[in-house]
C-alpha positions in Angstrom: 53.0 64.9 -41.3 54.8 61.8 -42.0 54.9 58.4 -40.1 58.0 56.4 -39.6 58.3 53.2 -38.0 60.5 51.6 -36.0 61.0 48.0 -34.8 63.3 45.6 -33.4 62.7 42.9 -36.0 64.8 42.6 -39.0 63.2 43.9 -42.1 62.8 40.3 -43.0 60.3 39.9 -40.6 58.3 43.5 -41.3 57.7 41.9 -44.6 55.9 39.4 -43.4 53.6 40.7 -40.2 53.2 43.8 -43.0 51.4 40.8 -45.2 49.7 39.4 -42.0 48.3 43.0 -41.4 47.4 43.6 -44.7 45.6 40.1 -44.8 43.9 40.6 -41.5 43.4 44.1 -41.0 42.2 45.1 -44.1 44.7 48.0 -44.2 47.7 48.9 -46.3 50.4 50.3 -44.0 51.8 53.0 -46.5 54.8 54.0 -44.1 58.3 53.1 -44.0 59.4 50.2 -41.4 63.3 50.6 -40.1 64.6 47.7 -38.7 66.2 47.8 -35.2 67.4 44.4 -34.6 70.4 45.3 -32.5 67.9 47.7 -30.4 70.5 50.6 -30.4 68.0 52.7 -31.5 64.9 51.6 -29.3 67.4 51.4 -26.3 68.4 55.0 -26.7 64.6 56.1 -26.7 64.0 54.3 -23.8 61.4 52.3 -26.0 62.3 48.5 -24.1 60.8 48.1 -21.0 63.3 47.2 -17.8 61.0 44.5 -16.8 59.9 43.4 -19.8 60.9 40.7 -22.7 63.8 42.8 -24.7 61.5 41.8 -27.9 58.7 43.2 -26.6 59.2 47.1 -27.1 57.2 49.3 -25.7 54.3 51.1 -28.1 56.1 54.4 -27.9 55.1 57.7 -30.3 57.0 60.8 -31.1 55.8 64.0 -32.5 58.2 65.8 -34.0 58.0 69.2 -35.4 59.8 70.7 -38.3 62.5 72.7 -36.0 62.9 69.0 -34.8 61.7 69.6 -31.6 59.6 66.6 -29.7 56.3 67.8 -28.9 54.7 64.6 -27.9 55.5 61.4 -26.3 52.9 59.2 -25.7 53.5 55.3 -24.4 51.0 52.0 -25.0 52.0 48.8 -23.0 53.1 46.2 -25.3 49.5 44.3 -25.1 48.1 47.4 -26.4 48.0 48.8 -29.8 48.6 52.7 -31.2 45.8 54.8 -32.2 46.2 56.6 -35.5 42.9 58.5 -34.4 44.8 59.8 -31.3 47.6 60.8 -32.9 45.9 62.9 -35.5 44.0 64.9 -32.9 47.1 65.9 -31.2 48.8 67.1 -34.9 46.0 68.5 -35.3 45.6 70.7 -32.1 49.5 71.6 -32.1 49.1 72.9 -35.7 46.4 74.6 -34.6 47.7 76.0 -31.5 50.8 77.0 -33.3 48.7 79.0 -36.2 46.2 80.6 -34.3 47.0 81.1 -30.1 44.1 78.7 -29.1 44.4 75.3 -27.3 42.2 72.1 -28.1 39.9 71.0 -24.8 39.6 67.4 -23.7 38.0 65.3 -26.1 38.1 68.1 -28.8 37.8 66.9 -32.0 38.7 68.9 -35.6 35.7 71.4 -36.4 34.9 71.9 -32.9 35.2 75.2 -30.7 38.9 75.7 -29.2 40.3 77.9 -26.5 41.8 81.3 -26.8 44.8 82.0 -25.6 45.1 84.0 -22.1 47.8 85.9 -23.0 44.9 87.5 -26.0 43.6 90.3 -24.4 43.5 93.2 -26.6 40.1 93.9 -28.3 41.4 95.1 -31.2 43.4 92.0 -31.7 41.2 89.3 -30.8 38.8 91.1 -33.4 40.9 90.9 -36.0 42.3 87.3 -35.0 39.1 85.9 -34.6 36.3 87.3 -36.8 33.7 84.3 -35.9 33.8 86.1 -32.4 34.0 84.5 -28.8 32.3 83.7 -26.2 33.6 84.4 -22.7 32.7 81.1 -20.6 34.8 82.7 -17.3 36.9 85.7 -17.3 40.1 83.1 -18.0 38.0 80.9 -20.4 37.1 82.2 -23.4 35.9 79.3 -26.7 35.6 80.4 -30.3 35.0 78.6 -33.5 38.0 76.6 -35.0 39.9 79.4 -36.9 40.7 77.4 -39.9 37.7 76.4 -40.9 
């Protein structure tokens, strides 16, 4: 996974607040930071609000696959900030999902049990797919151990 950011300051500017968040945050932000000051970019990704100050993007995020395909979109307000955390879980559960036919539950979190697949129905393959075995919750609902670990 890499992180790329994108903001309608000048770069000028990101290497300042990148200071100020450094200084105040206690973090290193250890991503690049691509200016957008003419907002062609942030306009075509529909990341300023209509009713909002045109400085004030929204917080948008974009998961992007390899094949280049978006698999996420998720939207803060301005007043609110991204969470890494968040964003992580969802990598996370696609790479997951895309490895092994099982989906994450709400709140799942990485080393916890995931969902198989309904379209798994075969004995033989869930066997051989999922060694740890399953537990069958409801005929449609079946959990197992996280594959990968």
């Amino acid at each position: 996974m890499k992180v790329l950011a994108l903001s309608v300051d000048d770069v000028a500017s990101h290497k300042k607040w990148t200071s100020d968040i450094e200084d105040t945050q206690k973090t290193k932000l250890n991503y690049p930071i691509l200016g957008d000051p003419d907002r062609k970019v942030s306009s075509l990704y529909g990341m300023i609000h209509p009713h909002a100050n045109d400085t004030l993007t929204v917080r948008s995020v974009f998961v992007i696959d390899p094949d280049k395909k978006v698999r996420l979109t998720l939207t803060y307000p301005a007043s609110t900030g991204r969470n890494f955390d968040v964003v992580l879980r969802v990598v996370d559960s696609l790479q997951l999902a895309d490895g092994y036919a099982v989906a994450t539950p709400a709140n799942w979190k990485d080393g916890q049990d995931v969902i198989l697949s309904a379209s798994l129905q075969d004995p033989a393959v869930l066997k051989q797919k999922f060694p740890k075995g399953y537990t069958v919750v409801r005929p449609y609902l079946r959990t197992t151990p996280q594959p990968n670990r």
